[in-house]
C-alpha positions, 0 to 999 in steps of 0.5 A: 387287130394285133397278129395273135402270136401262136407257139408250137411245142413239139417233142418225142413221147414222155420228153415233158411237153405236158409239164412244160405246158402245165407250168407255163399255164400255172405260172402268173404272167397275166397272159390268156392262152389258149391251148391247142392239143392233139393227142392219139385215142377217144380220151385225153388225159393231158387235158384233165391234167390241165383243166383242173388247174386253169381255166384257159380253153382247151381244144381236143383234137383226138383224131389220129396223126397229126401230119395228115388229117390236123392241117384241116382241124388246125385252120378250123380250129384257128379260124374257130377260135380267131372268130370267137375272140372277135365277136368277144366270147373268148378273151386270149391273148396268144395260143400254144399248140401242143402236138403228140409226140408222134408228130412232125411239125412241119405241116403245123408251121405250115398251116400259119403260111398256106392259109391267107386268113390264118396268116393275116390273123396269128404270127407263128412264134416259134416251134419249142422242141423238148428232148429227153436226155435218158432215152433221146439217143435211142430216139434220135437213131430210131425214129425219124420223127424225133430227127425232124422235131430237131431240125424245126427247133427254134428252141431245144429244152433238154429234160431229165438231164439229172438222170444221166451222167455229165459226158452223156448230156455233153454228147447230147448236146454236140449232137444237137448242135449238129442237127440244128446250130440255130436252135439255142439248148437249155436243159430244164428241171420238171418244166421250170422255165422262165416265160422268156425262154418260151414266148415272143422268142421270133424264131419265125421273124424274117428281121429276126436276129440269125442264130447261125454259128458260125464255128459249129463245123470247124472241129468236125470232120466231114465224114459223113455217109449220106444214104438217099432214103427215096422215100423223102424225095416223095412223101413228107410223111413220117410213118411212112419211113423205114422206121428201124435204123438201129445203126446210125453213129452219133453223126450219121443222122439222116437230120444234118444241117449245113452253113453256106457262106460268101464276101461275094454278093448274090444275082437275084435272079440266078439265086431265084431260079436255083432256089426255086428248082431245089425246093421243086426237088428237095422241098418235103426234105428241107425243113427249115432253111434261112440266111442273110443275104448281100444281094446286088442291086440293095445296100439292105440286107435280104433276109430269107427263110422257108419251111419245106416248099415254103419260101419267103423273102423280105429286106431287112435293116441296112448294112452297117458302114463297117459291117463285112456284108458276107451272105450267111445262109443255114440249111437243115434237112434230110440227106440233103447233097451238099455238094449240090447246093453249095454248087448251085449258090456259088454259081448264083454268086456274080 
């Protein structure tokens, strides 16, 4: 059996993932989708808004916050709804997981690793996150739920964007970009997107074209300040962070991404082991982190990526005959030390 893709739309309270998703349910592309959602409280409205225009399956989930108690809910559910298929009782051919606005997706991509079952059966897509351009700057300075939905983006639809002026969705744009440069943005009017822009994008594909830009810093000055919440460093959990940073500026987000670059090919085992000792230490901080490497010892490419702890490897295609075999790597987490990483990977450089 084909690996079932899965799609995670993820986005802050009243950003429009229930009318992207309404649209994409409505609109005729002949696929069965089997829709996953888990909203705050006993009743779901988002699904009677659902239901009544499409016969996919809706699955409740009203159990409170996501990042705790749905990664078992969520391989139940996935491994419910992957027996049903086989025993034909249920006909779809892909599942979208729509979380509450409240929630970090980390532990939900995490989810389609950590369970053998699970992997073997679905292929997490990508993670689409939805931003509204009237509140999103309040959003983003205030909660850091909504910083962390950026910074697992591998698609950003930016909503509402009629209502505020030109120069304001401009800033927006720049300060999204700097959160996450990998995540393409496109502002969407009521949910009108086309299926293309929303499904069998491969963000999670380890051959994956790499979207990292390599110009998105050279206007910036680096004159950030970086705070060390201690609260990262042991707990993934968003409630538990201090929730009312009033003061940060357009570029102090405690979310920032950096790119690491090099001509000079990497030692496997020196990049191994430094990797694997700032994800024992930064892994509940480092969202989503990826790159193309030029390796010793390989004429291909080595194409890795990772969600928190979660770390995967694999070779990729050949490096072409005229191609400048440069190691490309992106980081995007919390407060993370650049100075420390960039350290350590010069120092895994032969």
């Amino acid at each position: 059996m084909n690996l079932i893709p899965a799609t995670i739309i993820t986005g802050f309270l009243g950003s429009g993932k229930t009318t992207l998703l309404k649209r994409v349910l409505t609109e005729a592309h002949g696929q069965k989708i089997a829709v996953i959602e888990n909203e705050f409280g006993e009743e779901n409205i988002d699904s009677d808004i659902l239901v009544n225009d499409t016969t996919e399956q809706i699955i409740q989930m009203s159990n409170g916050c996501i990042c705790c108690s749905i990664r078992e809910d969520l391989r139940a559910t996935l491994h419910s709804l992957a027996e049903k298929k086989r025993k034909g009782e249920l006909n779809f051919d892909r599942v979208v997981i729509e979380t509450t606005g409240l929630a970090d997706p980390g532990p939900v991509a995490q989810t389609f690793f950590m369970d053998d079952e699970i992997a073997e059966t679905y292929a997490l897509d990508a993670i689409l996150t939805l931003v509204d351009a009237k509140h999103a700057n309040q959003q983003l300075n205030d909660r850091q739920e909504a910083r962390r939905q950026i910074g697992f983006a591998d698609q950003i639809f930016i909503s509402k964007s009629d209502l505020v002026a030109k120069d304001e969705v401009d800033a927006l744009v720049h300060r999204l970009k700097h959160m996450n440069p990998r995540a393409p943005q496109q502002a969407v009017h009521f949910g009108e997107v086309p299926i293309a822009s929303v499904f069998d994008l491969k963000g999670f594909n380890l051959n994956a074209k790499l979207d990292i830009d390599p110009d998105f810093l050279k206007a910036e000055e680096e004159h950030h300040h970086h705070h060390d919440h201690a609260h990262g460093e042991h707990c993934d959990h968003p409630s538990h962070a201090h929730e009312g940073h009033g003061h940060h500026h357009v570029h102090d987000d405690d979310v920032k991404s950096f790119v690491f670059r090099s001509d000079r090919k990497f030692s496997p085992e020196k990049l191994e082991d430094f990797l694997g000792a700032i994800v024992n230490i930064y892994g509940p901080r480092m969202l989503r982190y990826k790159g193309v490497l030029n390796m010793q010892g390989t004429d291909r490419k080595v194409i890795f990526q990772g969600v928190h702890q979660l770390m995967g490897s694999d070779l990729g295609p050949q490096w072409g005959p005229k191609e400048k075999r440069t190691s490309k790597m992106v980081f995007i987490g919390i407060d993370l030390p650049k100075d420390i990483f960039v350290q350590g990977l010069e120092q895994s450089l032969i």
